[in-house]
The first five atom37 places (N, CA, C, CB, O) and aatype in JSON, in Angstrom:
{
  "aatype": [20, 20, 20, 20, 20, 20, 20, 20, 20, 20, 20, 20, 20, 20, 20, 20, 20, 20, 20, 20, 20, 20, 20, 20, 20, 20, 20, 20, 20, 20, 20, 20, 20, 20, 20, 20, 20, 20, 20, 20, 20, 20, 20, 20, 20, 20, 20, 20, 20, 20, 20, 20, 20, 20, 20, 20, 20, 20, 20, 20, 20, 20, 20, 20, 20, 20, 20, 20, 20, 20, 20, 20, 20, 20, 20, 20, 20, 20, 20, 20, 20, 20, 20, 20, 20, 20, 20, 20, 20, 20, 20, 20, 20, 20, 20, 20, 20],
  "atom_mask": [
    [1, 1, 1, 1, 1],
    [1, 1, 1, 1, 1],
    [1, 1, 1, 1, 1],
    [1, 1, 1, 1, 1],
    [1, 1, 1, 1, 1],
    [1, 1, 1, 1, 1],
    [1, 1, 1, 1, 1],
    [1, 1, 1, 1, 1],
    [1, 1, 1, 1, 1],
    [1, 1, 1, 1, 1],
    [1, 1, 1, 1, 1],
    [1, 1, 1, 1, 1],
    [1, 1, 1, 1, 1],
    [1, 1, 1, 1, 1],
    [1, 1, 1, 1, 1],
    [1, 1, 1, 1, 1],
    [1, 1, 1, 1, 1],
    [1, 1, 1, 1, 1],
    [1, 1, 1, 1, 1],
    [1, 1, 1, 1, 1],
    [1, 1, 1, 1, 1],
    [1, 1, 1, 1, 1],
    [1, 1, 1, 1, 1],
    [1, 1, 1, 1, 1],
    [1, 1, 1, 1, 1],
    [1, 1, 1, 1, 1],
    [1, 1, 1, 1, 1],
    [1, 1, 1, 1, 1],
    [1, 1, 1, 1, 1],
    [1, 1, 1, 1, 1],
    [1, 1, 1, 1, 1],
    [1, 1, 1, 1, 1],
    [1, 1, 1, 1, 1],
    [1, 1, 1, 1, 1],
    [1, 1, 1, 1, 1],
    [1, 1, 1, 1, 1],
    [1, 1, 1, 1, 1],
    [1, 1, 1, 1, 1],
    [1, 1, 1, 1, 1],
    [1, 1, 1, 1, 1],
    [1, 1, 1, 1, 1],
    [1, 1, 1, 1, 1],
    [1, 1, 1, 1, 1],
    [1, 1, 1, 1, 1],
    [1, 1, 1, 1, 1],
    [1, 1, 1, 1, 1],
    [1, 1, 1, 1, 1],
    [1, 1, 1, 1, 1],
    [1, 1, 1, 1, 1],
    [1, 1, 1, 1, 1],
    [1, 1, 1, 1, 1],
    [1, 1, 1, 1, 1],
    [1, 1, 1, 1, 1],
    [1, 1, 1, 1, 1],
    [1, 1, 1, 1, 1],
    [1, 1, 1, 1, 1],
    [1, 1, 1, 1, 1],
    [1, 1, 1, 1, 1],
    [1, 1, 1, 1, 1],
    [1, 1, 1, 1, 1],
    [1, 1, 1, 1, 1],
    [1, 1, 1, 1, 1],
    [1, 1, 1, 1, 1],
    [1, 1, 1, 1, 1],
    [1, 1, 1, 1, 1],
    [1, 1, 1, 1, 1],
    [1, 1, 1, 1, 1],
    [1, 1, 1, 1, 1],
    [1, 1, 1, 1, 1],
    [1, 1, 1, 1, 1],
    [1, 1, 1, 1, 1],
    [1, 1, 1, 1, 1],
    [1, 1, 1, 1, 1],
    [1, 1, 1, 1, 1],
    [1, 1, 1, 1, 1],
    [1, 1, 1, 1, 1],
    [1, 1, 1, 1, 1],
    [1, 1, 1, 1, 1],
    [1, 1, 1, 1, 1],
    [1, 1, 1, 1, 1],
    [1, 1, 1, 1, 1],
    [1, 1, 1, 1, 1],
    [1, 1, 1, 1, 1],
    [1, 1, 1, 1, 1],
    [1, 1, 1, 1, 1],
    [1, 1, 1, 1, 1],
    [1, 1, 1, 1, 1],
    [1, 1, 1, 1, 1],
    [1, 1, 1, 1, 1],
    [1, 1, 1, 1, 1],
    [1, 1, 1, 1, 1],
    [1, 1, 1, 1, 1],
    [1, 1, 1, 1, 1],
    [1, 1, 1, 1, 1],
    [1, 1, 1, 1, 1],
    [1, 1, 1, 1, 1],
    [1, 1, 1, 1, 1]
  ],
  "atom_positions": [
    [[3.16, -32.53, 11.83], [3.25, -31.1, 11.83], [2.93, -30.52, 10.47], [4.61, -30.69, 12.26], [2.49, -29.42, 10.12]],
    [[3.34, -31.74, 9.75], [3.0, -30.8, 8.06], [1.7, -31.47, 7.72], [4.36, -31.12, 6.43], [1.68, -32.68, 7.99]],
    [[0.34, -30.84, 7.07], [-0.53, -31.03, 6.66], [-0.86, -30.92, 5.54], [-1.0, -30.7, 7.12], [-0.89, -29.78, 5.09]],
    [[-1.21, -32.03, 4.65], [-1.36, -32.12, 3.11], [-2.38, -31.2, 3.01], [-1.72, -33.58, 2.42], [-3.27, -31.02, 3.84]],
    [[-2.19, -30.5, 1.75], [-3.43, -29.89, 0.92], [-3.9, -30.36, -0.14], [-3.28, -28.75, 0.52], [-3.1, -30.56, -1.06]],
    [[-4.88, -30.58, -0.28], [-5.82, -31.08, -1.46], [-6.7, -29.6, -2.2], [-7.11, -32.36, -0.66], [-7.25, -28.63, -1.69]],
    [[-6.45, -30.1, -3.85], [-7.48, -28.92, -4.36], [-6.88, -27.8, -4.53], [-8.6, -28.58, -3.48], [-5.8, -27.68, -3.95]],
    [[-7.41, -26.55, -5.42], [-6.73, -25.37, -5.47], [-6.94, -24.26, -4.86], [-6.68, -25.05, -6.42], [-7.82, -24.16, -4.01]],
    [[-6.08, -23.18, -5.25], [-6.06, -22.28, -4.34], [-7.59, -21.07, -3.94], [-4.8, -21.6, -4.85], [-7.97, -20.01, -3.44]],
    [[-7.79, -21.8, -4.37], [-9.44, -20.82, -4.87], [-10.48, -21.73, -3.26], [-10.47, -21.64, -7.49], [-11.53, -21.4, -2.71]],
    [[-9.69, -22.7, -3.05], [-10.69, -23.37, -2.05], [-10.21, -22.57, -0.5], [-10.44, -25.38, -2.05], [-9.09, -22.11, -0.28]],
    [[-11.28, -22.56, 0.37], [-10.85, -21.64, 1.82], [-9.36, -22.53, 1.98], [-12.25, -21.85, 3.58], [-8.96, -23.53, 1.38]],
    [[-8.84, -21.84, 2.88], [-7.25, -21.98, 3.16], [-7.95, -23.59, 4.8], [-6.11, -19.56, 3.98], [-8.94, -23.61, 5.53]],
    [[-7.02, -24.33, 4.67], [-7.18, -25.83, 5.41], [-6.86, -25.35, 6.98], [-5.86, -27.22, 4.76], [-6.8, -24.12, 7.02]],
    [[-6.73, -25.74, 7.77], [-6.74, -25.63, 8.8], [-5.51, -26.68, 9.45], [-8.08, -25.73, 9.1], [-5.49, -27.89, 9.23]],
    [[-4.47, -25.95, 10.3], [-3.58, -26.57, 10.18], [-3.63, -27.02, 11.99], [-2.36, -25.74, 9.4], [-3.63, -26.18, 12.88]],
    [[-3.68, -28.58, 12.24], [-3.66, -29.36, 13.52], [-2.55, -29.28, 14.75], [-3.63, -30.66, 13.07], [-2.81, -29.03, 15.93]],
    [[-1.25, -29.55, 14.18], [0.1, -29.43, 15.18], [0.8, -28.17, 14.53], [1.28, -30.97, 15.15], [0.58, -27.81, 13.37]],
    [[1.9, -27.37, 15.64], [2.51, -26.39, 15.3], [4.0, -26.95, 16.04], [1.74, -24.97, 15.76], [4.17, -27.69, 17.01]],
    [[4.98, -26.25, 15.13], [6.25, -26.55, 14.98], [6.55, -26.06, 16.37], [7.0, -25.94, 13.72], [5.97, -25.02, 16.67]],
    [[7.36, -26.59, 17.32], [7.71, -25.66, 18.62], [9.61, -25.73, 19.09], [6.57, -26.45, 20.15], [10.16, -25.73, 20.19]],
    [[10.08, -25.76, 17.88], [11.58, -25.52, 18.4], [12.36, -24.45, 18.13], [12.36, -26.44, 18.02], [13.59, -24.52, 18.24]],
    [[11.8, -23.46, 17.78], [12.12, -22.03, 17.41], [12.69, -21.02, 18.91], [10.54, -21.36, 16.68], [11.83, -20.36, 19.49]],
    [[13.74, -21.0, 19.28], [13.64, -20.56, 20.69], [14.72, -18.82, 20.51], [14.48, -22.12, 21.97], [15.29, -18.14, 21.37]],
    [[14.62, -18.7, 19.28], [15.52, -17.49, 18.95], [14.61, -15.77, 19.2], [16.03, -17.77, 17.09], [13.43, -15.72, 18.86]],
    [[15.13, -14.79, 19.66], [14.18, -13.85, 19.96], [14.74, -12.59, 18.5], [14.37, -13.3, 21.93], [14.17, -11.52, 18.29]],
    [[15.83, -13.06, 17.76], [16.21, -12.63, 16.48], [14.77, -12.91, 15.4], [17.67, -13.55, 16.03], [14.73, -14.11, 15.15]],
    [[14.01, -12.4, 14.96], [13.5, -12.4, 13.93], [13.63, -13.42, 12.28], [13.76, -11.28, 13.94], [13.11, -14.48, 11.92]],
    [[14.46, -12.58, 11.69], [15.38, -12.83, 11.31], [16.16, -14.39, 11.27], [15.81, -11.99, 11.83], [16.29, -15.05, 10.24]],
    [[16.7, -14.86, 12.85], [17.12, -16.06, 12.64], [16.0, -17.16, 12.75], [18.19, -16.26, 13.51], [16.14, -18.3, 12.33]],
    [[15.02, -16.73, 13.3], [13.88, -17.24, 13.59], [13.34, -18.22, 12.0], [12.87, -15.85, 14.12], [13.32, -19.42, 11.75]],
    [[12.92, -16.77, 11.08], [12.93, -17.2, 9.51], [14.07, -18.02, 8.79], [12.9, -15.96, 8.73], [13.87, -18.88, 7.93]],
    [[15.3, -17.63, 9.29], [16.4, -18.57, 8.66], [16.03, -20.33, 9.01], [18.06, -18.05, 9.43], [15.88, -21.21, 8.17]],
    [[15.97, -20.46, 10.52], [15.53, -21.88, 11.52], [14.18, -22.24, 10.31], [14.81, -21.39, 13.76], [14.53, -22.95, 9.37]],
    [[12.95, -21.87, 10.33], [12.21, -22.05, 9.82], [12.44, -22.81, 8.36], [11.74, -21.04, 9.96], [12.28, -24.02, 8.2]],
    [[12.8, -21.95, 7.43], [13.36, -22.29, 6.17], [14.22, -23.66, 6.05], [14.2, -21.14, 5.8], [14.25, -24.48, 5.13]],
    [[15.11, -23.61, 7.66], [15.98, -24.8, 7.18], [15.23, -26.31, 7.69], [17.64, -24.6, 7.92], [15.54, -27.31, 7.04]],
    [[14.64, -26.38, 8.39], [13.46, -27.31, 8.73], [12.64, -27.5, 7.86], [12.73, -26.98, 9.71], [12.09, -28.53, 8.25]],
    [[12.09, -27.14, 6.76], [11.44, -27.73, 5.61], [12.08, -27.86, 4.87], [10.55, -27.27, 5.09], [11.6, -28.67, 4.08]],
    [[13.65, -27.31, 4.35], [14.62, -27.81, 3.32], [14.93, -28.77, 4.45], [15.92, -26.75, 2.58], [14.59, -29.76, 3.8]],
    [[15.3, -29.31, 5.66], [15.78, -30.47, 6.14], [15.4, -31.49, 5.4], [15.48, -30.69, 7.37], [16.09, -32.32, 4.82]],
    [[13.86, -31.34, 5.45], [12.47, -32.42, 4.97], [12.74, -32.51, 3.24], [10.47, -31.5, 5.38], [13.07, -33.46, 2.52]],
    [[12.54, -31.53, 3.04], [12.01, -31.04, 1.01], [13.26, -31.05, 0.06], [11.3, -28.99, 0.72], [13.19, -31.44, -1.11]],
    [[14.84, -30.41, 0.87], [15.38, -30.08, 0.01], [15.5, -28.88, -0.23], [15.07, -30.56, -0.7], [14.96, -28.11, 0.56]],
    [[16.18, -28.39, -1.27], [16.42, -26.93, -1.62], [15.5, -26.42, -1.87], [17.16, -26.59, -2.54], [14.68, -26.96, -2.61]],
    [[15.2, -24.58, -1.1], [14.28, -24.23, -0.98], [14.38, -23.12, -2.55], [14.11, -23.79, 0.55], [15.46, -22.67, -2.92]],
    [[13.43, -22.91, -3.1], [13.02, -22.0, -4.25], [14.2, -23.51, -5.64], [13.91, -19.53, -3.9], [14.92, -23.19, -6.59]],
    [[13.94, -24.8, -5.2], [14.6, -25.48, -6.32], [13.69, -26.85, -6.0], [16.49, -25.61, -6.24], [13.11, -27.54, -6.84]],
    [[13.73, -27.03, -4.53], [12.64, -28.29, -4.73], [11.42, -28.06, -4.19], [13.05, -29.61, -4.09], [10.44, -28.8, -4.31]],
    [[11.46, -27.05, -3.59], [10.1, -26.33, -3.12], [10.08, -24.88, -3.06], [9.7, -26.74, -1.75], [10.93, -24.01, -3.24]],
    [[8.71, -24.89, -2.72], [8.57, -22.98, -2.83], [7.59, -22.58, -1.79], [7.85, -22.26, -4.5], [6.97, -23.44, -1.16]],
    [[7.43, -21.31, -1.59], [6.54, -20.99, -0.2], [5.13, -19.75, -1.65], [8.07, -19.57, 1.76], [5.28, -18.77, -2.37]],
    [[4.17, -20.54, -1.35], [3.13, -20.12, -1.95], [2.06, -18.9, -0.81], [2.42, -21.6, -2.42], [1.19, -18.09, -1.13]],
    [[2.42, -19.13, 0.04], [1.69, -18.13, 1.23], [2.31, -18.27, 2.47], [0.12, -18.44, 1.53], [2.69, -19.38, 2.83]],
    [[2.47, -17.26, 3.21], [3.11, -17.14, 4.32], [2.48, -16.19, 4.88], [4.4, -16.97, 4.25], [2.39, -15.11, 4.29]],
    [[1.83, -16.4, 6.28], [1.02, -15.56, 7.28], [0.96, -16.02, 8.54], [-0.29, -15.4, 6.92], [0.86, -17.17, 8.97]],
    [[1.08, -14.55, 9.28], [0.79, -14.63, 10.42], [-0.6, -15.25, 11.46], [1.02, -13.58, 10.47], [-1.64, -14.59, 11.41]],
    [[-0.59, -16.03, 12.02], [-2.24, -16.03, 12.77], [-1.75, -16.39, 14.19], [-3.6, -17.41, 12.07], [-0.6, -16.63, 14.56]],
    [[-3.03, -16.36, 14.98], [-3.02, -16.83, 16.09], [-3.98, -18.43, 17.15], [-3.23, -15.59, 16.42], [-5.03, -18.9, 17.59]],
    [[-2.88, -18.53, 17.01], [-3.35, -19.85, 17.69], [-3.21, -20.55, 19.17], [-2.83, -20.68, 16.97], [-2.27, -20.55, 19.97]],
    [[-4.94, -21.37, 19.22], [-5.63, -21.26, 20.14], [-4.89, -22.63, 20.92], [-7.21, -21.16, 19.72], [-4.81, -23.69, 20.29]],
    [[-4.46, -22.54, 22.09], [-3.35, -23.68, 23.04], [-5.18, -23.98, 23.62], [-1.51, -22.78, 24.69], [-6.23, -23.34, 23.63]],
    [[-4.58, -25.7, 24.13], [-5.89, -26.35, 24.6], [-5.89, -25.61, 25.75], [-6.0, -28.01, 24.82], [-7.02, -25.71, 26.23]],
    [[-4.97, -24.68, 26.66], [-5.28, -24.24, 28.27], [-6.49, -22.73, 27.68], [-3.23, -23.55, 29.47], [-7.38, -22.25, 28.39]],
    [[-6.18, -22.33, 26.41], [-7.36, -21.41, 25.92], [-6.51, -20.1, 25.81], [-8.81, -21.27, 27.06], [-7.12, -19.03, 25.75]],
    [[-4.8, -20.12, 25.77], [-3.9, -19.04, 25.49], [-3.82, -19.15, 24.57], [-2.84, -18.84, 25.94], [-4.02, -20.27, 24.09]],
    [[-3.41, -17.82, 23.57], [-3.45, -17.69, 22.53], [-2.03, -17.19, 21.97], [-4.51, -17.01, 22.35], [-1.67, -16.04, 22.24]],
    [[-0.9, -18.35, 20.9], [0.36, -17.9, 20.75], [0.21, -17.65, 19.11], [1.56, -18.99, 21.34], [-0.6, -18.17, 18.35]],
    [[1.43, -16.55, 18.75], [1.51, -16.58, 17.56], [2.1, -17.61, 16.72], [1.93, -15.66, 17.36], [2.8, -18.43, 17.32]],
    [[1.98, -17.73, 15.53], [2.22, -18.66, 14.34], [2.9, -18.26, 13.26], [1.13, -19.08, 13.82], [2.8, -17.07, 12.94]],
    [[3.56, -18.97, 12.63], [3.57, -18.2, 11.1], [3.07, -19.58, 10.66], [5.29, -17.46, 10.25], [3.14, -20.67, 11.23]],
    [[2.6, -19.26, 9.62], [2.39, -20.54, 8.74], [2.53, -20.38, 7.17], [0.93, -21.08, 9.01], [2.18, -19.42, 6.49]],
    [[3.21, -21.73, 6.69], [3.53, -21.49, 5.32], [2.9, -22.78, 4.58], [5.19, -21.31, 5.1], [2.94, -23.98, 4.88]],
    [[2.24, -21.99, 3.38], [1.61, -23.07, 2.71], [3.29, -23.22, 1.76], [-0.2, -22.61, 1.73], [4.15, -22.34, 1.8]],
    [[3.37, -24.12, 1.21], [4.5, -24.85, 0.12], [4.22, -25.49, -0.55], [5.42, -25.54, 0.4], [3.08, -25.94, -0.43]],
    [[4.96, -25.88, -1.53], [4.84, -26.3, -2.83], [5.77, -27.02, -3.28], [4.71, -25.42, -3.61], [6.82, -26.4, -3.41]],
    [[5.83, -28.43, -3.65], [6.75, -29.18, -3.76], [6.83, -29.2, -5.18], [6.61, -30.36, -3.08], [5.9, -28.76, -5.86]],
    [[8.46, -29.96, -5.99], [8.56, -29.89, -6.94], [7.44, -31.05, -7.63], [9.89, -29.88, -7.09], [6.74, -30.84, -8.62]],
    [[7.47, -32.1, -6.95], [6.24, -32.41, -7.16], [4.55, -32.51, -7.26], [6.45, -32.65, -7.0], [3.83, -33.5, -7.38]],
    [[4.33, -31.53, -7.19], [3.16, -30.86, -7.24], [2.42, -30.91, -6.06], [2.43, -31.28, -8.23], [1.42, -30.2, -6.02]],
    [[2.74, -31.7, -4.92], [2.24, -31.94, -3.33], [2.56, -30.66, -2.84], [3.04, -33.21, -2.37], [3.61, -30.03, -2.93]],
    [[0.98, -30.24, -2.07], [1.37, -29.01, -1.76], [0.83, -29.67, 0.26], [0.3, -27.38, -2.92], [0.02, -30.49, 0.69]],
    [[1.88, -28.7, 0.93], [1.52, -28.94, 2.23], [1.51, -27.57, 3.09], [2.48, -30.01, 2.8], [1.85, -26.46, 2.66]],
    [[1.1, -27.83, 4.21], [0.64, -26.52, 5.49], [1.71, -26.85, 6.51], [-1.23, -26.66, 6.4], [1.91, -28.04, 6.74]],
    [[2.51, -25.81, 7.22], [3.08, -25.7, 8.62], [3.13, -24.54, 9.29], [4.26, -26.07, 8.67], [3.5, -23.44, 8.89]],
    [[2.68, -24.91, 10.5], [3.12, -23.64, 10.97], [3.84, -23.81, 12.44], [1.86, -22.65, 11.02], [3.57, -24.6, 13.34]],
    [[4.84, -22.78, 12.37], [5.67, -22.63, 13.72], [5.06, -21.58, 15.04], [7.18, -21.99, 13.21], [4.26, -20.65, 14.92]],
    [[5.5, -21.9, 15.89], [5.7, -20.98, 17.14], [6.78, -20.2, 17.22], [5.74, -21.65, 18.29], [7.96, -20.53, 17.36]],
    [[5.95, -18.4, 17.07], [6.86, -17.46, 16.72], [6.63, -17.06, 17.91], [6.77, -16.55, 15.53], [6.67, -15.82, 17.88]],
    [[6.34, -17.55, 19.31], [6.01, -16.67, 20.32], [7.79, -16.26, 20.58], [4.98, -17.49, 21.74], [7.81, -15.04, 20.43]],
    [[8.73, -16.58, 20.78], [9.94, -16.55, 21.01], [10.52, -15.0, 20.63], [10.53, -17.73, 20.27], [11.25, -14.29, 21.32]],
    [[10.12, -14.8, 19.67], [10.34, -13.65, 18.84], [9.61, -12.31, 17.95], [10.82, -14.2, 18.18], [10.09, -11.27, 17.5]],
    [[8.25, -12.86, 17.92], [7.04, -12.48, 17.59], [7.21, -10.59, 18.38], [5.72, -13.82, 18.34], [7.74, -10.26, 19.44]],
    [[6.61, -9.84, 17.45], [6.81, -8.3, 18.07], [8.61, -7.91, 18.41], [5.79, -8.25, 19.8], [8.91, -6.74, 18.61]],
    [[9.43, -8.74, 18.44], [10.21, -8.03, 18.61], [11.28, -7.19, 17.34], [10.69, -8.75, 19.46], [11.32, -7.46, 16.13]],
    [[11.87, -6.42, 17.88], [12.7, -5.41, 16.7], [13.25, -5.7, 15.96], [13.51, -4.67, 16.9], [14.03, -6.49, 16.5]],
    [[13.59, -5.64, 14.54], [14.65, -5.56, 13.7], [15.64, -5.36, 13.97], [14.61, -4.98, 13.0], [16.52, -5.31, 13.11]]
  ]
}
């Protein structure tokens, strides 16, 4: 699910293969909390052993040819390994604050 990045930020943004799918909250909000704690599960403390260098929305293409939303976060490890994930925000995606 997580995809290494090679090279700097100046190179087109990588293209990310598997998407995270256990997000089942229609809260926003807890949605981002879930998120956050699934790469500190992996990384550790977040803004101490890693950091989120880009975070965006896109849409992505399911092999039946539906199209769900994503967030995806590039990161940054304290060790200089930088990697790609992105989740399935369909759960919560458009809904209210």
């Amino acid at each position: 699910m997580f995809e290494k990045i090679s090279g700097s930020d100046d190179q087109p943004k990588p293209t990310y293969k598997k998407v995270c799918r256990f997000i089942e909250t229609q809260d926003p909000v807890e949605g981002l909390e879930q998120e956050i704690a699934y790469i500190s599960n992996l990384y550790g403390k977040f803004s101490q052993n890693w950091w989120v260098v880009e975070k965006y929305v896109n849409m992505h293409k399911e092999p039946d040819g539906y199209y769900i939303p994503v967030e995806v976060f590039k990161i940054i490890l304290k060790s200089g390994e930088r990697f790609q994930v992105a989740f399935d925000i369909s759960s919560f995606f458009g809904a209210d604050l």
